[in-house]
N, C-alpha and C positions, 0 to 999 in steps of 0.2 A: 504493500500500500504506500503512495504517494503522502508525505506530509507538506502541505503546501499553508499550513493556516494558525501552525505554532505562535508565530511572533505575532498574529492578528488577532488571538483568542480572547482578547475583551470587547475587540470593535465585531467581534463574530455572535460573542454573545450576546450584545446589545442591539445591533442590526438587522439578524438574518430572523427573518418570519417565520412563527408558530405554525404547527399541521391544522388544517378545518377539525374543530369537533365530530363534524359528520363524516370524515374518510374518517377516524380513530374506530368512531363507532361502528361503520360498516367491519372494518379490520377487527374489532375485536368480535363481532358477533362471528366469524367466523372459525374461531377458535373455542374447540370440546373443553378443555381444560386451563385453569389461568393458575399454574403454579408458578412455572419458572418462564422466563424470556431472557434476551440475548439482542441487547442493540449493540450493533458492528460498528467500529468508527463514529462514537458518538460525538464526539465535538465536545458541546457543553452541554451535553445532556438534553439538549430538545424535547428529542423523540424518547429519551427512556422515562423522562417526567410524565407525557402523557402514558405512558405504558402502566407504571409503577401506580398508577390509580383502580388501576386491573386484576393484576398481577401479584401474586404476595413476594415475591422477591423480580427484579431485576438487574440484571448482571449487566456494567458498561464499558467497554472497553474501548482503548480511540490508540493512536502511535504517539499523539502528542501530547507530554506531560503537562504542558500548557493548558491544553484545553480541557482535560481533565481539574488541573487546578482552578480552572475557572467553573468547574460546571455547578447545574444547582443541585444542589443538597436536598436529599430526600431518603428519610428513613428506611424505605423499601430498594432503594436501590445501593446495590454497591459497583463501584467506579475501579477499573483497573487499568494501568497504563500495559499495552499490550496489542500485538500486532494480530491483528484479526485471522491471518492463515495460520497461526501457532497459536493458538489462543487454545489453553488445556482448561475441558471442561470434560469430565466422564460422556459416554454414549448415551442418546436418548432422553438428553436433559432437560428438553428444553420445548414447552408446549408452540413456541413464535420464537420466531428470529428476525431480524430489521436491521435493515439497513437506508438510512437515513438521508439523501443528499452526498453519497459518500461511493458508491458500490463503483462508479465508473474509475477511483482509483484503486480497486484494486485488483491483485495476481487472481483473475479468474482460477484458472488452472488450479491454485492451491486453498483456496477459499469453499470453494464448492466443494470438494470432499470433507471438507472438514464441519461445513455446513450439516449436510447428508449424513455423517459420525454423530452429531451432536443434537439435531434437530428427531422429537420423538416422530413414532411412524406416520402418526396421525398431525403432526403439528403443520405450522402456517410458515413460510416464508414470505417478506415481503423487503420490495426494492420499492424504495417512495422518494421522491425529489421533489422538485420546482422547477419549473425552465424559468424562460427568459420574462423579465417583471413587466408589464403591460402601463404604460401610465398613458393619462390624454393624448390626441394626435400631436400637439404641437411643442409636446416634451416628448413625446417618444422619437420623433424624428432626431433629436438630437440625442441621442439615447444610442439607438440605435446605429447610425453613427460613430459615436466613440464606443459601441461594443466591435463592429465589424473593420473598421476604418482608424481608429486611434491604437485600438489594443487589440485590435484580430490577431496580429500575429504574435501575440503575447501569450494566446491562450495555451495550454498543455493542450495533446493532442487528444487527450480522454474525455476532453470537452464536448468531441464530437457526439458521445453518447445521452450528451443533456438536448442537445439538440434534433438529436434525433428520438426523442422520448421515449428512451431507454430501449428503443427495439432493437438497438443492433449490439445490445451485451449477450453473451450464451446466456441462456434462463435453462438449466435442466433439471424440471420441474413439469408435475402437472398445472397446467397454468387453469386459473379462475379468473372469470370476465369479472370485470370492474366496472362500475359506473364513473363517468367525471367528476372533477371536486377542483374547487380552486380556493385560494388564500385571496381574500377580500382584506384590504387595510386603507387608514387613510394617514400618513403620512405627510409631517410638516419639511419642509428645508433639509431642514439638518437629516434628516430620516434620513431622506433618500441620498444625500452625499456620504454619509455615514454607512449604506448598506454599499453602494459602487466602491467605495476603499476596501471595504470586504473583498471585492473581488482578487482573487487570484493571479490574471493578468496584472491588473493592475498592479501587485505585487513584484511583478517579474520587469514589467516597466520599469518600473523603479530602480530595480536592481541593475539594470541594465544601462541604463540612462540618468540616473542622479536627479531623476525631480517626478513630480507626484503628476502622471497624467490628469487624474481627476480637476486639479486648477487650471487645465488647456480647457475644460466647458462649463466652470463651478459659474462665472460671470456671466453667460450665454443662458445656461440656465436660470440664473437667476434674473435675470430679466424677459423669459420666457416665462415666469411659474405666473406672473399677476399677481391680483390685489389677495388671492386666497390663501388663508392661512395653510389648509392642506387638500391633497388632492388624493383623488382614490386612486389605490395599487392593486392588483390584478398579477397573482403568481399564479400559472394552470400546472395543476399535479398532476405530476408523471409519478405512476404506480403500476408496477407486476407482482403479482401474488402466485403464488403456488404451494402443492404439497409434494411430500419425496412421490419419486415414480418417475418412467422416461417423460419426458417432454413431449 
């Protein structure tokens, strides 16, 4: 697994959007059992807070001890720094497994069996994200823009799999049809320049060139937002679910 978001882990926690109530809920009604679950690459705990409401234990594990140090604190979960394809959990542990905004970085190859060892017969797999943030026409234009045109060639190449809403990662799984779901927000100023430094590219910008793309359009934007305090955000969920069995 790729660790791209160590040194970002407080601007990741305070930036990056919560899952809809109603994909949690679909997700968990599909689960026999809510003993044990297993979020992969948790970040700062997002996804295993919403779990951990279910579940009488939750296990979290992410590569970056950052983001673990950052995550939030919940009685029911325990938090371990630890690389998701080596991740030692006994066989048939685990009623769900998740992975969260994360799966496209990592070693398919070694993930999946280890997934399949750990995940019980009957249990849920699921791969859940976000794509690309939806805002009014005449910010998204410029949005869009410094995603393709300032920082495209910033991005990791694993990127391509958010883009392509997760169809082109191996899934081998029995896959279950999904309904759509999106992340509804409404977002002042600082939000939204605070969740683009989150990004990744933007990271690698930087490192690359000594100065923070995101001030090449913070001025433009900010004379495009208007008189309004905030404006609504629109993240559309990408999610594949499955259970063990060929694909």
């Amino acid at each position: 697994m790729i660790d791209n978001f160590s040194d970002k882990s407080k601007e990741y926690a305070l930036y990056r959007p919560s899952y809809p109530r109603e994909a949690i809920e679909f997700l968990i009604a599909l689960v026999e059992e809510k003993k044990q679950a297993w979020d992969c690459g948790t970040g700062n705990g997002q996804f295993a807070v919403e779990l951990a409401e279910y579940f009488d234990r939750v296990w979290a594990t992410d590569l970056s001890a950052n983001q673990i140090k950052n995550a939030v604190p919940h009685d029911r979960i325990t938090y371990k720094v630890e690389q998701a394809e080596n991740a030692a959990f006994p066989e048939n542990s685990f009623d769900l497994i998740s992975v969260a905004q994360a799966i496209h970085w990592f070693d398919f190859d070694g993930f999946y069996p280890a997934v399949k060892k750990v995940l019980k017969p009957e249990g849920i797999f699921v791969a859940i994200g976000y794509s690309t943030i939806q805002i009014p026409p005449h910010l998204n234009e410029i949005i869009h823009h410094f995603y393709t045109e300032v920082v495209g060639k910033y991005w990791d190449k694993e990127r391509r799999h958010i883009d392509a809403g997760y169809q082109t990662i191996p899934f081998p799984f029995r896959e279950i049809e999904t309904p759509a779901f999106e992340i509804e927000l409404h977002w002042t100023f600082e939000q939204l320049i605070g969740y683009l430094n989150t990004w990744s590219s933007v990271k690698h910008y930087i490192s690359q060139n000594r100065e923070n793309p995101v001030d090449i359009i913070q001025e433009k934007l900010k004379n495009a937002w208007g008189g309004t305090e905030k404006i609504k955000v629109i993240f559309p969920i990408i999610l594949r679910v499955g259970k063990k069995g060929k694909a």
